[in-house]
N, C-alpha and C positions, 0 to 999 in steps of 0.2 A: 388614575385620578386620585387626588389627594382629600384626606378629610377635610373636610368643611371645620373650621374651629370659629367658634363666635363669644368672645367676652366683651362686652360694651362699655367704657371705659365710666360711664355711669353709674353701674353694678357696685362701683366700690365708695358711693356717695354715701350708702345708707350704712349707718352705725349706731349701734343699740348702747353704747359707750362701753367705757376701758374696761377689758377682766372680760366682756360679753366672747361667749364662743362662736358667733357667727356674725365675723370680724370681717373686714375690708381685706385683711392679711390672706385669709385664707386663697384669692383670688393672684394675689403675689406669690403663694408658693408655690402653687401650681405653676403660674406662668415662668415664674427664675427654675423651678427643679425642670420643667420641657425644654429650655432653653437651655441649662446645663448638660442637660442628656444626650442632645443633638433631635431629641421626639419632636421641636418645632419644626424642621425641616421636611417635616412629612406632611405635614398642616396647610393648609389653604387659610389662612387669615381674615377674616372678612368683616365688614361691618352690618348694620341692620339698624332698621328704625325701631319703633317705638310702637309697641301695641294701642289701638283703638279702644272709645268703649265698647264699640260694635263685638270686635272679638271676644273683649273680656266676656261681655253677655251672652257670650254661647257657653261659658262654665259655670256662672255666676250669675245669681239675679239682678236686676239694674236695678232692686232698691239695694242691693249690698253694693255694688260698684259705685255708684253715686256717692255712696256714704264715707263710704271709706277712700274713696278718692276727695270728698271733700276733707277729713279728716287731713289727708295727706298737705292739701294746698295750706291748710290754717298752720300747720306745721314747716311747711318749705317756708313760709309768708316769716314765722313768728321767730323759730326758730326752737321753738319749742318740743319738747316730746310728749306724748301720750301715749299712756302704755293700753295696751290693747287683753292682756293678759301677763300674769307674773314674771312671764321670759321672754314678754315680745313688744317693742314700743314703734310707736312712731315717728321718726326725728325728720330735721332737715332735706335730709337726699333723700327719703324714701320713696316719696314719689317719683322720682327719676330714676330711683334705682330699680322700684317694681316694676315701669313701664315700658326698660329697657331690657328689662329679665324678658315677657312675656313677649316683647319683640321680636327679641333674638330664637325664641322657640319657634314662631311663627315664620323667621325669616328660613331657618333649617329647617323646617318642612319645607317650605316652598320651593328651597334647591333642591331636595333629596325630589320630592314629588316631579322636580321640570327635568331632574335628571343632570344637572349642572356639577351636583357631587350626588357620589352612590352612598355616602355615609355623613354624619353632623355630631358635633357636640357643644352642648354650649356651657359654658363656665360661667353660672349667672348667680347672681344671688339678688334680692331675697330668696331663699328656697321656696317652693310651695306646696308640696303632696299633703300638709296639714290643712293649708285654708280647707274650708268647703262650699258649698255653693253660696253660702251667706253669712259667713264668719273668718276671722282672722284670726290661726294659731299658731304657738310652737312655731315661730318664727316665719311665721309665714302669711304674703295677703294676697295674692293672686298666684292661682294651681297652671303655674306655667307647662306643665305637661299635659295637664286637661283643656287649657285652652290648644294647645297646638291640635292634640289631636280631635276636638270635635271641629276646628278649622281643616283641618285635612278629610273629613267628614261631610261635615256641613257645607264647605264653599271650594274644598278640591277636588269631589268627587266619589270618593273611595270609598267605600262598603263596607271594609272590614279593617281596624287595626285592632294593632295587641300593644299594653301596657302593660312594660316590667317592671318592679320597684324592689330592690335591693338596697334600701334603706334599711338600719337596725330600727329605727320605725315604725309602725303601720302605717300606712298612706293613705289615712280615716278620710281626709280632706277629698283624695282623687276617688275613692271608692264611694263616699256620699254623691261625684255627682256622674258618675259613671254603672254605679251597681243598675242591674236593669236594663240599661241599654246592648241591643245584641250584638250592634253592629261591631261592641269593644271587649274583647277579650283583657280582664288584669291578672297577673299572676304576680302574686309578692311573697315574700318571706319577712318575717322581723319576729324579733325579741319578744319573747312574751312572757309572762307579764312585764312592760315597760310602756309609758308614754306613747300614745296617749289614750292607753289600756282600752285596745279595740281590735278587730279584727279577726278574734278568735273563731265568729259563726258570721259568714260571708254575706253580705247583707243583699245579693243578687246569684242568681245561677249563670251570673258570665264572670263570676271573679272564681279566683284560685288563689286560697288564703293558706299562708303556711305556717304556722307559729313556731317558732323556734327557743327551747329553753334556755337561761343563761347559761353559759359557759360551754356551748356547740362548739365542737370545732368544722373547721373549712370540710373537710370530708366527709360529715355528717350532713349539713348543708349541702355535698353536692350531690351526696343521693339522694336528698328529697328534691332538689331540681329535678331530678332524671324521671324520678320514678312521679311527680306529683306536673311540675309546670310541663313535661317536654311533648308527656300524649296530648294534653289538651292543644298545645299550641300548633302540632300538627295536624288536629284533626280542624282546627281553627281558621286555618293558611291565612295567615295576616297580610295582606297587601300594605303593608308597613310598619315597621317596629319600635314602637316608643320603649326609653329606657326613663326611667325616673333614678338616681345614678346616683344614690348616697353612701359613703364609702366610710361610715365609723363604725359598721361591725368591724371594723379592723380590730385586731386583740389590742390596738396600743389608744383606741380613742376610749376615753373614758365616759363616754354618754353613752356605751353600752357594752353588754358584759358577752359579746360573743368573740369568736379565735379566729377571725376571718386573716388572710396572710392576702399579698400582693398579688401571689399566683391561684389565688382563690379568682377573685376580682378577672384574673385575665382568663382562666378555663369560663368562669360563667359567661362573659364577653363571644369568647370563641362557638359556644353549645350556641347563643341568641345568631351568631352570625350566621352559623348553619342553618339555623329554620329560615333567617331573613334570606339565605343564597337561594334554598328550597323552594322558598314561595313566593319572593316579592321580590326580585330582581336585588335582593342583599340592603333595601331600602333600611338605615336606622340612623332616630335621630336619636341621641342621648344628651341629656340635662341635667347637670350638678342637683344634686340635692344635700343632703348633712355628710358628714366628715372634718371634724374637729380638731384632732392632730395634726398638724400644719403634716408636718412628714410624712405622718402615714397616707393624710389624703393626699399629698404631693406623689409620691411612689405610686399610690393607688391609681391616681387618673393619668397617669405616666403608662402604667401595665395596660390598664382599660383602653388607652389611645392605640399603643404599639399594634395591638389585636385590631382595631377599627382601622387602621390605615395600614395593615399586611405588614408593620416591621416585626413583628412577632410570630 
């Protein structure tokens, strides 16, 4: 059975304008470098609709959803942008673009959970592990990984999932609306001190926070995978495994100062595939998140896929 691949050809409406690093491009390198590789052949292709308010409101409050969804309309309408923070605006496609992101997370639960594909990833942007339950940041306005999984939760059934985020990031956004709940095990790594300088003391006893200094290399990081996220996530046994999937600790993205390498990316992949084989019938959906260098994040979800659909 082939991975499930879902990028919405809406994804690439939203644009922060020229020189911006989370660009419409980044969603073409990926797709020409899989296509160059022969890595689309192993893909399942698929489309998806459009997230609801209903779902959003399982991560997000509906006076933040409203808001900023109206926000979005006077934007599509006007054409105008409004900046929501120093690095994150909202233009014309936005609203199409967020509401096809959080679709597409919802629609790869839904095959992974009925069993239609054993694995998902979805190439989506706007990114989202920065929103939080009631705010829009660091380029982000709906936590398309939080909504899938309290929808896999909430209206699929399931008891227990785990959130990974290997973002150079923290994932302040997914950890705001997840810390405290039991049903969700998160385990992240990121940069620290870097944007959006958090993370350091876990703001719940179901996350697994890992800070990581500048200039770690891949080998450093993967013994604190081992020795920090791997016991808890087996003593966890996740009946599904969310990846939040951001790929610029790579050494060559410049929005963070760690040595991550392409066979970084695909050992981490492979350690998540084992616990998902272990406990949950190999169930994992994974979601773009940051990765900046057109190439390295092209390489990088090129290694990340191979391992998710056994060419690797």
């Amino acid at each position: 059975m082939k991975t499930a691949f879902y990028s919405p050809p809406d994804c690439r409406l939203h644009n922060m304008g020229e020189g911006h690093p989370e660009c419409p491009q980044r969603l073409d390198a990926i797709q020409d470098h899989l296509r160059a590789t022969g890595v689309d052949m192993f893909l399942d292709w698929r489309d998806a609709g459009v997230a609801t308010l209903e779902q959003l409101e399982r991560a997000h409050t509906a006076g933040y959803v409203t808001e900023v969804t109206s926000q979005m309309e006077i934007a599509r309408d006007s054409g105008d942008h409004k900046a929501v923070d120093p690095d994150t605006s909202i233009c014309k496609g936005t609203h199409a673009a967020a509401f096809a992101a959080a679709g597409a997370a919802i629609a790869a639960t839904n095959d992974v959970i009925d069993g239609s594909a054993v694995n998902a990833f979805c190439a989506i942007r706007p990114p989202g592990h920065h929103a939080t339950r009631a705010e829009s940041m660091g380029f982000c306005f709906f936590n398309n990984i939080a909504v899938a999984a309290r929808h896999a939760l909430d209206v699929r059934g399931l008891e227990r999932v785990a959130i990974i985020d290997f973002d150079v990031h923290h994932g302040n956004g997914t950890e705001d609306i997840v810390a405290g709940d039991d049903r969700i095990l998160m385990c992240s790594f990121f940069q620290h001190p870097l944007y959006p300088f958090s993370g350091a003391v876990p703001l719940g006893t179901n996350m697994v926070n890992v800070p990581i200094p500048p200039y770690t290399r891949g080998a450093e990081i993967r013994e604190s995978i081992e020795a920090m996220w791997m016991p808890a996530l087996n003593e966890f046994k996740p009946q599904l495994i969310f990846i939040s999937a951001g790929f610029d600790a790579h050494r060559e993205d410049e929005l963070g100062q760690l040595g991550m390498v392409e066979a970084d990316y695909e050992w981490i992949t492979r350690r998540l595939l084992q616990v998902a084989d272990a406990h949950c019938g190999g169930r994992v959906v994974s979601c773009l998140e940051g990765g900046y260098s057109l190439s390295a994040l092209a390489r990088s979800v090129a290694a990340h896929l191979k391992v998710l659909c056994g060419a690797s």
